[in-house]
VEXVOLUM-496024 format. One line per 10 residues: number of its first residue (from 1); their letters; for each residue x, y, z of C-alpha. Coordinates in nm, 3 decimals, padded with zeros to 5 digits. Example, Ala and Ser with C-alpha at 12.3 -4.5 7.8 and 13.67 -1.06 7.14 Angstrom:
1> as> 01.230,-00.450,00.780 | 01.367,-00.106,00.714 $
end
This chain:
1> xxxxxxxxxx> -00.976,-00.602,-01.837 | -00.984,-00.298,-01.678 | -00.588,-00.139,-01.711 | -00.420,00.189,-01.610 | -00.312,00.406,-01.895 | -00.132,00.738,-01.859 | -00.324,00.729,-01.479 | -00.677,00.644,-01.643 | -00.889,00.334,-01.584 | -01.018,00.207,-01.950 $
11> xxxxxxxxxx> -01.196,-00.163,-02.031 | -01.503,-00.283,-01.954 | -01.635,-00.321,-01.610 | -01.889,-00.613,-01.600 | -02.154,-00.559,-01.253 | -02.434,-00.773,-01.148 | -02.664,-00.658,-00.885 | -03.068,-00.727,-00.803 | -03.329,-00.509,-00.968 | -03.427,-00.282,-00.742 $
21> xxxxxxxxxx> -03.149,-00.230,-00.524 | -02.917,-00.162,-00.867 | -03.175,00.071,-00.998 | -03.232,00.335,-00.705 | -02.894,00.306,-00.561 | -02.636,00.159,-00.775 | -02.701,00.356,-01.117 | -02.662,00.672,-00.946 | -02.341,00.572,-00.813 | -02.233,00.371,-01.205 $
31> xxxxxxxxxx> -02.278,00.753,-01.398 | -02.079,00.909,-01.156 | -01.820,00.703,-01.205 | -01.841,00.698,-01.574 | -01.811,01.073,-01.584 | -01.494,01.058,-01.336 | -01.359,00.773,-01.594 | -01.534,00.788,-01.934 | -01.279,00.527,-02.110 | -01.409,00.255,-01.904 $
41> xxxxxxxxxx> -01.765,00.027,-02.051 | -01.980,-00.056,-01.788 | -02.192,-00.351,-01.807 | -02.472,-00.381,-01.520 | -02.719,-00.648,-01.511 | -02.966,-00.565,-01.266 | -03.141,-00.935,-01.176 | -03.263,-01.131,-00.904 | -03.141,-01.430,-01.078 | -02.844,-01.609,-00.914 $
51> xxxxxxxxxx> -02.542,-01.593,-01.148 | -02.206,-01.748,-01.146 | -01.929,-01.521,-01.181 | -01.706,-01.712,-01.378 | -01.930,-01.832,-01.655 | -02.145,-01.553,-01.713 | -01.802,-01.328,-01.744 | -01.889,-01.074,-01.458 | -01.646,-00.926,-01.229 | -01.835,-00.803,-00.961 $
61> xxxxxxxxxx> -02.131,-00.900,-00.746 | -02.347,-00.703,-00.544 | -02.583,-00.913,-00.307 | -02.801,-00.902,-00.038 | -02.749,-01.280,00.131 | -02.481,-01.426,00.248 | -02.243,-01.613,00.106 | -02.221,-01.991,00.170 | -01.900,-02.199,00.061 | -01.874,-02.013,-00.259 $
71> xxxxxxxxx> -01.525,-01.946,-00.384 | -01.547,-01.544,-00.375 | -01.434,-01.292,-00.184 | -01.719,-01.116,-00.014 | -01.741,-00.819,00.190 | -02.037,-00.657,00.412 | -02.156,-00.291,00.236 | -02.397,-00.222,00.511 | -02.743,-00.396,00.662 $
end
């Protein structure tokens, strides 16, 4: 639901990531970009749990596996 208005992002961003990793190096990363774009809502879950994208309503992923035969689109961040 994010949209561009008058060259702004605004919605809600929904993330999923696990604990620690989202913690020490993603929230840095989330509050910069909020200040950059302040009329977007962030939503991070920070879990080990597996989650399916679709039914719990999140739109994007961060993981450290690999992906099997799941319908996504993954790409490799770093090792």
């Amino acid at each position: 639901s994010l949209s561009q208005r008058r060259h702004e992002l605004a919605g809600e961003l929904r993330i999923t990531a696990p604990e620690l990793w989202g913690e020490l190096v993603l929230t840095p990363v989330l509050l910069g970009f909020k200040v950059r774009h302040p009329q977007v809502s962030i939503v991070a879950e920070f879990s080990n749990r597996a989650v399916d994208l679709l039914q719990d309503g999140f739109h994007i992923a961060f993981r450290s596996t690999r992906l099997s035969s799941e319908p996504y689109i993954a790409r490799e961040l770093g090792q």
